[in-house]
N, C-alpha and C positions, 0 to 999 in steps of 0.2 A: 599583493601579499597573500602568500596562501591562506585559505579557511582553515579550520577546525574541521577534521575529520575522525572518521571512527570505519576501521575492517568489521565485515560483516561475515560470515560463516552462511552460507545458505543451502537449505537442506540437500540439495545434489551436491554439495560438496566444492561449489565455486564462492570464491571469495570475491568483495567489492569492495571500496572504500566509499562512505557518503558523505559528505558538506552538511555543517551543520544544518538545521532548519531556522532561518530567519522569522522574525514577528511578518515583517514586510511581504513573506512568502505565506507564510501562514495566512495571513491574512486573502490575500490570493485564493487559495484553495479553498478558505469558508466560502469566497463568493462562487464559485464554481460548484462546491456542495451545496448552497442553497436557491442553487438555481437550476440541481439538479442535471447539470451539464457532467454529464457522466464521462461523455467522450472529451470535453474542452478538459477535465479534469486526468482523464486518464494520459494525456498528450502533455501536459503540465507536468506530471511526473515523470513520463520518459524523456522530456528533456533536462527535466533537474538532475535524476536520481538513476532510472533502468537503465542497462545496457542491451543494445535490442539480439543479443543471442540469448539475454534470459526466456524461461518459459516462465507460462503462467505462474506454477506453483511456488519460483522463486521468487517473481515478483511481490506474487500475494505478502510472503513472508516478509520482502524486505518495506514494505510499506507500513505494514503492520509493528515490524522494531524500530522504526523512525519512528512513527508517534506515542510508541514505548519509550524511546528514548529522547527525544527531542521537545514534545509535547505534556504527558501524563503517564505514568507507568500504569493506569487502571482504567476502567471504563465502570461507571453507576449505571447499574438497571434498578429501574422501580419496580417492583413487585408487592403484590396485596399491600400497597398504601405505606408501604417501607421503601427505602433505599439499600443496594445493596453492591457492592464493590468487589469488581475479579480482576486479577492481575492482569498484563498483557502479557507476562510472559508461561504463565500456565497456558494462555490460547498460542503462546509461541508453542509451546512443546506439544501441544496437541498437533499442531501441523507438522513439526517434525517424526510424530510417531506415525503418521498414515501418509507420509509421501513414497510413492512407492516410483523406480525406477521405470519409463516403460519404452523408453527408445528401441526402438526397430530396426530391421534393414530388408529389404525385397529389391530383386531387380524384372525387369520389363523391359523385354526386347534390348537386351543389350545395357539397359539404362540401370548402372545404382541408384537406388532411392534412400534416403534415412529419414527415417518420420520420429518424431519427438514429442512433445507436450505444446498446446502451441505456445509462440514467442509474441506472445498479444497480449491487452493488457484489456482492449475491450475492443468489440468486432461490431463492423453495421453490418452486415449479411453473414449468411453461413459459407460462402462462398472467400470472405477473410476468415473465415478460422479453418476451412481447409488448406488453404495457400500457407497459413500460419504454423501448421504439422511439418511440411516442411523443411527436416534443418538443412540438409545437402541434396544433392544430386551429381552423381558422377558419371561423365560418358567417357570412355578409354579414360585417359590419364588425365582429365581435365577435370576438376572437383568447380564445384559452382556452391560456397553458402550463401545461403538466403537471405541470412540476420544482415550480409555486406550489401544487399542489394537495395533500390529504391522500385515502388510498390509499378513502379512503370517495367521495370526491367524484369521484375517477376514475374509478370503478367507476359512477357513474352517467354520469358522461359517455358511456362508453362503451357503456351501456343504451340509449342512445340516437343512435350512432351507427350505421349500416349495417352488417349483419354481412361484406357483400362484403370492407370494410378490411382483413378480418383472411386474405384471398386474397393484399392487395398485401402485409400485415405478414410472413408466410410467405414471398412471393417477397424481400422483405429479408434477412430471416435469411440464407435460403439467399446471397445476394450478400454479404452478411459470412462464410460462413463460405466463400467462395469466393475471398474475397480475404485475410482473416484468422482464418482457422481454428485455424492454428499457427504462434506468432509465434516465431522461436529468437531465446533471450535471451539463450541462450549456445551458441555457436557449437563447431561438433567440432573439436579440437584434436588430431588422432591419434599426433603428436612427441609429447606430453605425457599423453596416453592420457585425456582429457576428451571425453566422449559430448557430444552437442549434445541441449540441452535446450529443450524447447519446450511455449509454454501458447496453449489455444484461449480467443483473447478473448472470448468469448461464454458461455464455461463455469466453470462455478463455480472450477472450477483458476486462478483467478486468485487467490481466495481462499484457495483450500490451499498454492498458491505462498510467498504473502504472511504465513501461517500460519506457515512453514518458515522464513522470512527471519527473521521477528522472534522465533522461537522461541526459546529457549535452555533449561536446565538450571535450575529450579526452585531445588532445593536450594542449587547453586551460588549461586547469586543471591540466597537470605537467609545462606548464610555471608559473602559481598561484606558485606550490611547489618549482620551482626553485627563483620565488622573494622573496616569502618569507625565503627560506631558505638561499639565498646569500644579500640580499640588508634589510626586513626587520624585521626577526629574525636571523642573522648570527652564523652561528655554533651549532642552536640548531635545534633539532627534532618536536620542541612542535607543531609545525604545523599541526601534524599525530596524535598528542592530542584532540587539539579542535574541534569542531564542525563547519561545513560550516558556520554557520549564523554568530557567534562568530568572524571567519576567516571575513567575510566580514567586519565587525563592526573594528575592525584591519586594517583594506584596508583602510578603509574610511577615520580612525584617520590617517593613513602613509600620504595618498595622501592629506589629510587638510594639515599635517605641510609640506608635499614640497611645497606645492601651497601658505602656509605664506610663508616661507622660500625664495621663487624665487620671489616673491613680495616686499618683504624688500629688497632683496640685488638692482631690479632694482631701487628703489627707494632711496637706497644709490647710484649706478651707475649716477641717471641723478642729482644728485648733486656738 
């Protein structure tokens, strides 16, 4: 039976559709956040959610409106001994206003190239986020995308491309981190004593960002699983069904009728 999904708009202008986010997944990803497994985490999403011609900066965004949407619309920072709550989607529109377009094209001995933003989500060497610039390469009439290849097959591509390329792949980088080096996702707030925060698209900090967002409290979250599955869902599984947000929305209703419930009965008591 098909999931529950939701079209996504992403800032270069390509659409996806994503699957809900399950407790049973969620859960999954806390333990990969709290064990700081950045790559096991970032592999976890590209097989749920990315499609591997996205670039980074789509990805960033579409991780970021899943746990807008699926999860919590807001993220609490503490500041001087306060709490204080920013939407996800004001840090959605910040990343929509500084995405800037920066695909390329150069050729080399005969060779089309198109370089893009990479299509990575997190790299172990500099030598994956070069291969990751990447989108096509064309010799005569023969187009080769990268995003269709597997990481063995690139590597031969690349065997036999011109070593010059990786002169123009270099002057890329540098042009991405000249114009997107550090993107603020959250902007300084000084009335309210909020630092501006900011991540370099190019750098694995997207990933630890993204780490941080969906993070939460381990423990916290099998005691969730034990209320709800002893006190209020009893007997049933469906809890590893729904969706955190859903789960909340559930909590809320539980905790209204105790809170009638122990109001009426004192209210019967002091009569």
């Amino acid at each position: 039976m098909p999931q529950f999904n939701v079209e996504i708009v992403l800032p270069s202008g390509k659409k996806c559709r994503v699957e809900e986010l399950s407790n049973r997944e969620y859960l999954s990803i806390i333990k990969f956040a709290q064990n700081s497994d950045y790559a096991g985490l970032s592999k976890y999403f590209e097989d749920k959610y990315i499609e591997p011609d996205m670039h980074i900066f789509d990805r960033f965004y579409l991780l970021v409106y899943i746990r807008m949407l699926f999860i919590e619309s807001k993220i609490t920072l503490d500041v001087n001994k306060r709490t204080i709550d920013i939407g996800l989607e004001s840090l959605l529109n910040n990343l929509e206003n500084n995405y800037i377009d920066l695909e390329t094209k150069f050729e080399e001995n005969g060779i089309e190239i198109v370089l893009d933003l990479p299509q990575v989500t997190y790299y172990n060497s500099i030598d994956d986020l070069y291969i990751s610039t990447i989108k096509q390469v064309k010799v005569a009439d023969e187009v080769v995308v990268f995003s269709d290849l597997t990481n063995d097959e690139r590597l031969v591509v690349m065997d036999n491309l011109p070593a010059t390329i990786f002169i123009h792949i270099k002057k890329f980088i540098q042009t991405i981190q000249d114009n997107l080096l550090d993107i603020d996702i959250i902007p300084e707030n000084k009335s309210i004593g909020v630092q501006k925060l900011s991540v370099n698209i190019i750098g694995n900090g997207v990933m630890h960002f993204i780490a941080s967002l969906y993070g939460t409290d381990l423990k916290g979250f099998y005691t969730l699983i034990y209320m709800f599955q002893n006190t209020i869902l009893p007997g049933s599984n469906y809890f590893f069904e729904m969706s955190p947000v859903e789960t909340q929305i559930i909590l809320n209703a539980h905790s209204k009728k105790v809170k009638d419930e122990n109001a009426k009965l004192q209210k019967q008591n002091q009569r």
